[in-house]
Biopython code that builds the backbone (N, CA, C, O; Angstrom):
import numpy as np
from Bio.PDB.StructureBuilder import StructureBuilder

atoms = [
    (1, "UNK", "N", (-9.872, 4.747, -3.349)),
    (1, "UNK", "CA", (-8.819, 4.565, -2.369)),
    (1, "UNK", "C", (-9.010, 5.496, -1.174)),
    (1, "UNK", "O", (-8.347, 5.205, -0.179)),
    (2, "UNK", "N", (-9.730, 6.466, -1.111)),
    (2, "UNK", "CA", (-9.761, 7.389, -0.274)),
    (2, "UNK", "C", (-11.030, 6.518, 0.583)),
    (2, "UNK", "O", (-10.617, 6.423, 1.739)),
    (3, "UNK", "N", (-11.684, 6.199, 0.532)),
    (3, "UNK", "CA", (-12.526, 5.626, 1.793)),
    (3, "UNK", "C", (-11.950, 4.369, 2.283)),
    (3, "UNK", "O", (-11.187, 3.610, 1.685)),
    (4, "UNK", "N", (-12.560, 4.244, 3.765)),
    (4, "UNK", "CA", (-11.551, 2.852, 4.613)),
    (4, "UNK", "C", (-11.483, 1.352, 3.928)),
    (4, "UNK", "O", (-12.011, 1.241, 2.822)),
    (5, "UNK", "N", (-10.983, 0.417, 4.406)),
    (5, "UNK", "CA", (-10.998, -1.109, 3.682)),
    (5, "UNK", "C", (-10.734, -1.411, 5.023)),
    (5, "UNK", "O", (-9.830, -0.969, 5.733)),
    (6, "UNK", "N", (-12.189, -2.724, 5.466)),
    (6, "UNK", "CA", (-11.722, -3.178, 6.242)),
    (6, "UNK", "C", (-11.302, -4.605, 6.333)),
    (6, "UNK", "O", (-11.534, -5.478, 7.169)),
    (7, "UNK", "N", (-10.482, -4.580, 5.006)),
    (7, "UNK", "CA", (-9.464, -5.632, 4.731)),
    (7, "UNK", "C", (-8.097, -5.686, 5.768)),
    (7, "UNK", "O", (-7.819, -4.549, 6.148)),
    (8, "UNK", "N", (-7.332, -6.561, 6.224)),
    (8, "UNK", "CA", (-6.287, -6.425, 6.720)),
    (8, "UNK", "C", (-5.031, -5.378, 5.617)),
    (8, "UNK", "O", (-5.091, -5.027, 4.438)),
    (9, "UNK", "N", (-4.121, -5.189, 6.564)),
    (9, "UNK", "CA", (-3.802, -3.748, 5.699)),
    (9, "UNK", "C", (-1.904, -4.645, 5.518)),
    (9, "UNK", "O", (-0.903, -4.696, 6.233)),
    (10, "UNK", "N", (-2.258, -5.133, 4.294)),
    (10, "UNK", "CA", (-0.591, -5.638, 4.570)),
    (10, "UNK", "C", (0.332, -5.055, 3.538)),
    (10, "UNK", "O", (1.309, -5.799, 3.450)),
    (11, "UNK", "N", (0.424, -4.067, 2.748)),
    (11, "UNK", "CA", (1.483, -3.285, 2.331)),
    (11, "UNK", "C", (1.432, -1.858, 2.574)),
    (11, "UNK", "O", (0.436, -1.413, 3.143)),
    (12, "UNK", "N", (2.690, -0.807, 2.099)),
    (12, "UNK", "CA", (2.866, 0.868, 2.331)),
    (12, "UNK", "C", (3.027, 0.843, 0.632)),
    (12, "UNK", "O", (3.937, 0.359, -0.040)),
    (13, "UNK", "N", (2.010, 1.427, 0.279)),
    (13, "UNK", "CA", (2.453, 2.279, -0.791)),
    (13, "UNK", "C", (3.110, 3.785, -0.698)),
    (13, "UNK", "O", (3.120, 4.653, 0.175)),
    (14, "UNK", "N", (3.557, 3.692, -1.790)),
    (14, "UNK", "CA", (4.243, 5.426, -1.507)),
    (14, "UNK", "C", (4.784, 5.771, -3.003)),
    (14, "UNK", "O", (5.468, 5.011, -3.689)),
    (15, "UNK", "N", (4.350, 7.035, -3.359)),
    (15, "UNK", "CA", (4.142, 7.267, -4.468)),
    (15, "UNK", "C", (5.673, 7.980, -4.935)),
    (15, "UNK", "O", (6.640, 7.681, -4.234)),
    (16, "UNK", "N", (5.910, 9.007, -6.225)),
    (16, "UNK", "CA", (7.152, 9.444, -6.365)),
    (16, "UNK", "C", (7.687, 10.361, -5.186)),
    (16, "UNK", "O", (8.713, 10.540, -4.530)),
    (17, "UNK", "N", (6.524, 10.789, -5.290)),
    (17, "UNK", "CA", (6.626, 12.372, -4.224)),
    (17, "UNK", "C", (6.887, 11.635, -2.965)),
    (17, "UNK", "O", (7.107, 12.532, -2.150)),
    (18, "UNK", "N", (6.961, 10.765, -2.500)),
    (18, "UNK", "CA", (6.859, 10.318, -0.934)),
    (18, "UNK", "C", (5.694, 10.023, 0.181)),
    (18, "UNK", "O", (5.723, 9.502, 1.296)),
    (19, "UNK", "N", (4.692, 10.574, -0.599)),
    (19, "UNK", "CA", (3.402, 9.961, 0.100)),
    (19, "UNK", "C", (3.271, 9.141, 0.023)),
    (19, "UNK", "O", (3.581, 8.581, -1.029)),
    (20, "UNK", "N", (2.656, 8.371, 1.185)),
    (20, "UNK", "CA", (2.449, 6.897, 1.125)),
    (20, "UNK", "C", (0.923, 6.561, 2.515)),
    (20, "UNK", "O", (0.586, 7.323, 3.421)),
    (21, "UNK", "N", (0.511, 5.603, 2.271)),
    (21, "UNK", "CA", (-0.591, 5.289, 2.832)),
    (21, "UNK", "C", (-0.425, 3.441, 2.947)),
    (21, "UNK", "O", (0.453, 2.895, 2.280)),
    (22, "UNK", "N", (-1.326, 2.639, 3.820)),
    (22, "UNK", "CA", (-1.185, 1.582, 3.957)),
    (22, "UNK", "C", (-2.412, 0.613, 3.426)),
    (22, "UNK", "O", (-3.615, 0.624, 3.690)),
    (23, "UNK", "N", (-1.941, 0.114, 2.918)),
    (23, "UNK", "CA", (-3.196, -0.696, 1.778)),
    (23, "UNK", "C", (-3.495, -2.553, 1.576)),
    (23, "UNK", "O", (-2.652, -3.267, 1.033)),
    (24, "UNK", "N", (-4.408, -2.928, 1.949)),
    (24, "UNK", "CA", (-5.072, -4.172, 1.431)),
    (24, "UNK", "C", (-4.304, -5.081, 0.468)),
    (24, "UNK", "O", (-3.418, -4.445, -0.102)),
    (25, "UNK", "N", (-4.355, -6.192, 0.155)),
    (25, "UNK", "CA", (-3.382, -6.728, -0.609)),
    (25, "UNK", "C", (-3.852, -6.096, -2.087)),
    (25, "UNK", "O", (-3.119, -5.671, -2.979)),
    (26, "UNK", "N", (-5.561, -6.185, -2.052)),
    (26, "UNK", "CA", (-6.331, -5.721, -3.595)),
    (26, "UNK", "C", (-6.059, -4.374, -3.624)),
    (26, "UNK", "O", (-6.028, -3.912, -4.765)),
    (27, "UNK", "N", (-5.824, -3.498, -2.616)),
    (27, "UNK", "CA", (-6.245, -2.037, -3.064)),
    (27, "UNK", "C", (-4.297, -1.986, -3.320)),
    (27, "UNK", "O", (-3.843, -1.098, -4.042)),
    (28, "UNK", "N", (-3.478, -2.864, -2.749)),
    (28, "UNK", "CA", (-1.938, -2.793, -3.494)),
    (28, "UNK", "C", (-1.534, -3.258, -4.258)),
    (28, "UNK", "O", (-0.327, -3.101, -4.443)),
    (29, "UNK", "N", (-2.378, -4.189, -5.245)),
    (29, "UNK", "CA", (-2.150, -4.735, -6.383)),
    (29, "UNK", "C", (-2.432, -4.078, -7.368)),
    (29, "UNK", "O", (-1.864, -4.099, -8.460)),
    (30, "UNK", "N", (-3.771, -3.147, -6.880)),
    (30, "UNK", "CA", (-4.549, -2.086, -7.691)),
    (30, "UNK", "C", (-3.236, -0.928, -7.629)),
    (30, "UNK", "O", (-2.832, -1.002, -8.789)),
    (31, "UNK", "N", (-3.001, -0.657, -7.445)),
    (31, "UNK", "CA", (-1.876, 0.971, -6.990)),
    (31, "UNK", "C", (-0.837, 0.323, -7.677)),
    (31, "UNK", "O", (-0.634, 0.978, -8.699)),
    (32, "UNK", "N", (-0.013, -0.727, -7.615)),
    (32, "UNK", "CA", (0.760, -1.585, -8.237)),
    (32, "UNK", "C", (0.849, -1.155, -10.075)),
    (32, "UNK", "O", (1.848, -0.744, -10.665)),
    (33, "UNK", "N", (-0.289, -1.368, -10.559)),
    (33, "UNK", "CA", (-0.618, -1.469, -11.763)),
    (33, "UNK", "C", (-0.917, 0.560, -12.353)),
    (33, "UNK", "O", (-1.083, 0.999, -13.491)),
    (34, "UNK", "N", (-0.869, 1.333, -10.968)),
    (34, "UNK", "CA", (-1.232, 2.675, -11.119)),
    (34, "UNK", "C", (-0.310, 3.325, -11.164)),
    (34, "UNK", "O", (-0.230, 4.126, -12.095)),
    (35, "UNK", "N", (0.817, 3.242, -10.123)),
    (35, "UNK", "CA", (2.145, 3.478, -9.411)),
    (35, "UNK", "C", (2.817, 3.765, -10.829)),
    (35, "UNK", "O", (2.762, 2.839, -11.639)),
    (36, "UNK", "N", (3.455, 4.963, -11.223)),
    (36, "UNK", "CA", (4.654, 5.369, -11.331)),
    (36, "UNK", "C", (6.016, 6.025, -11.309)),
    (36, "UNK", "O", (6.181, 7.046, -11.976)),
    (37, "UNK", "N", (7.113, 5.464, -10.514)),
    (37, "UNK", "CA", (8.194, 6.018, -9.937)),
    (37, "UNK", "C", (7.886, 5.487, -8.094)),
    (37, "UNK", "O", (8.731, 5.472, -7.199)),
    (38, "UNK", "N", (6.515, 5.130, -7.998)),
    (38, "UNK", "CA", (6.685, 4.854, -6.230)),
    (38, "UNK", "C", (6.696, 3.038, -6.397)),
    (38, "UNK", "O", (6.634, 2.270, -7.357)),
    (39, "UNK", "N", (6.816, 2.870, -4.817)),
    (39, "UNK", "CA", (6.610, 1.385, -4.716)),
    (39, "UNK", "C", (6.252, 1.107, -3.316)),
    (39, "UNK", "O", (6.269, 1.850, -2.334)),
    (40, "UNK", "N", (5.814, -0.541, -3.486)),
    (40, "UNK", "CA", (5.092, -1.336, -2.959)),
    (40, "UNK", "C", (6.005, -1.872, -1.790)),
    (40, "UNK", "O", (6.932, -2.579, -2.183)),
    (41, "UNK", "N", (5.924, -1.678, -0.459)),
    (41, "UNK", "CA", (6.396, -2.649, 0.662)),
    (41, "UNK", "C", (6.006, -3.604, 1.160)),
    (41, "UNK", "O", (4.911, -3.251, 1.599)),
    (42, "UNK", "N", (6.158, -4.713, 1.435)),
    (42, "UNK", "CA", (4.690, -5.367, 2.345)),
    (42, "UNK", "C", (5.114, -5.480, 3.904)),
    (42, "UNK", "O", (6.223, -5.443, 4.437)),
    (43, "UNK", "N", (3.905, -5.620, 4.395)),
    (43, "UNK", "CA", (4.364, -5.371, 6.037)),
    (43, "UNK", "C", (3.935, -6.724, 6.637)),
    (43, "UNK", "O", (3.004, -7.450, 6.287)),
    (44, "UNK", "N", (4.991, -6.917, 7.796)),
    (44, "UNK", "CA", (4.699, -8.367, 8.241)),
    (44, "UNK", "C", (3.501, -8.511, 9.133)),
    (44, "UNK", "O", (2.737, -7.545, 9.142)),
    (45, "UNK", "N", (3.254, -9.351, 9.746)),
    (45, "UNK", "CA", (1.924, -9.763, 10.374)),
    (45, "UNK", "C", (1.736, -8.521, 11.505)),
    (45, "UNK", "O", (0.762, -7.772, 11.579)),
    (46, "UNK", "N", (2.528, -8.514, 12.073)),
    (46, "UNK", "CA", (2.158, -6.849, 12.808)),
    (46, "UNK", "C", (2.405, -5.633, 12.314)),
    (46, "UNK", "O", (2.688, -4.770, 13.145)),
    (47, "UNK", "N", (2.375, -5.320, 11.148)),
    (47, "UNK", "CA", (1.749, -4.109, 10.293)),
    (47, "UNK", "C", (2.867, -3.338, 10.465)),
    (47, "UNK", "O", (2.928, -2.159, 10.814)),
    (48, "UNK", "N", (3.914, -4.249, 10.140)),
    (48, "UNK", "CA", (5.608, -3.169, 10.111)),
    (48, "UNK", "C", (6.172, -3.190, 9.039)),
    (48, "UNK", "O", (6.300, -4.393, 8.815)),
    (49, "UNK", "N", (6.716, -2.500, 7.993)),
    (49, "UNK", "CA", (7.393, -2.742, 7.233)),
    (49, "UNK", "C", (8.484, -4.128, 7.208)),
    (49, "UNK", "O", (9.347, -4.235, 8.078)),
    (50, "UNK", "N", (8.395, -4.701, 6.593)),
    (50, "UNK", "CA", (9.090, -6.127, 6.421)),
    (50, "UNK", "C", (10.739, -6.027, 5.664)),
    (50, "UNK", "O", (11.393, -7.052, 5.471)),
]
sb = StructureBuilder()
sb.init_structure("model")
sb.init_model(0)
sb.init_chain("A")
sb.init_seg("    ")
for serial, (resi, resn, name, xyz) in enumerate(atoms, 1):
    if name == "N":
        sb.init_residue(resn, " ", resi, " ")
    sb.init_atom(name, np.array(xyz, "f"), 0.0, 1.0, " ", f" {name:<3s}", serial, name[0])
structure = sb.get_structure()
């Protein structure tokens, strides 16, 4: 997760603590299944929270 994806970036993950980063649909399905206590946003076609 730490190197770029140059997948379109359509959700914010964000973990318990409040970090959060913006992620690929695969690299947020992946975090999805990793994630516990944070969650998944998805962002609309211009990369805004939805």
């Amino acid at each position: 997760m730490s190197a770029p994806c140059g997948e379109p970036l359509t959700h914010q993950v964000t973990d318990a603590a409040g970090a959060s980063f913006l992620a690929c649909r695969a690299h947020a399905a992946d975090a999805a299944e990793r994630l516990i206590g944070g969650t998944l946003t998805a962002l609309d076609e211009g990369g805004h929270r939805g």
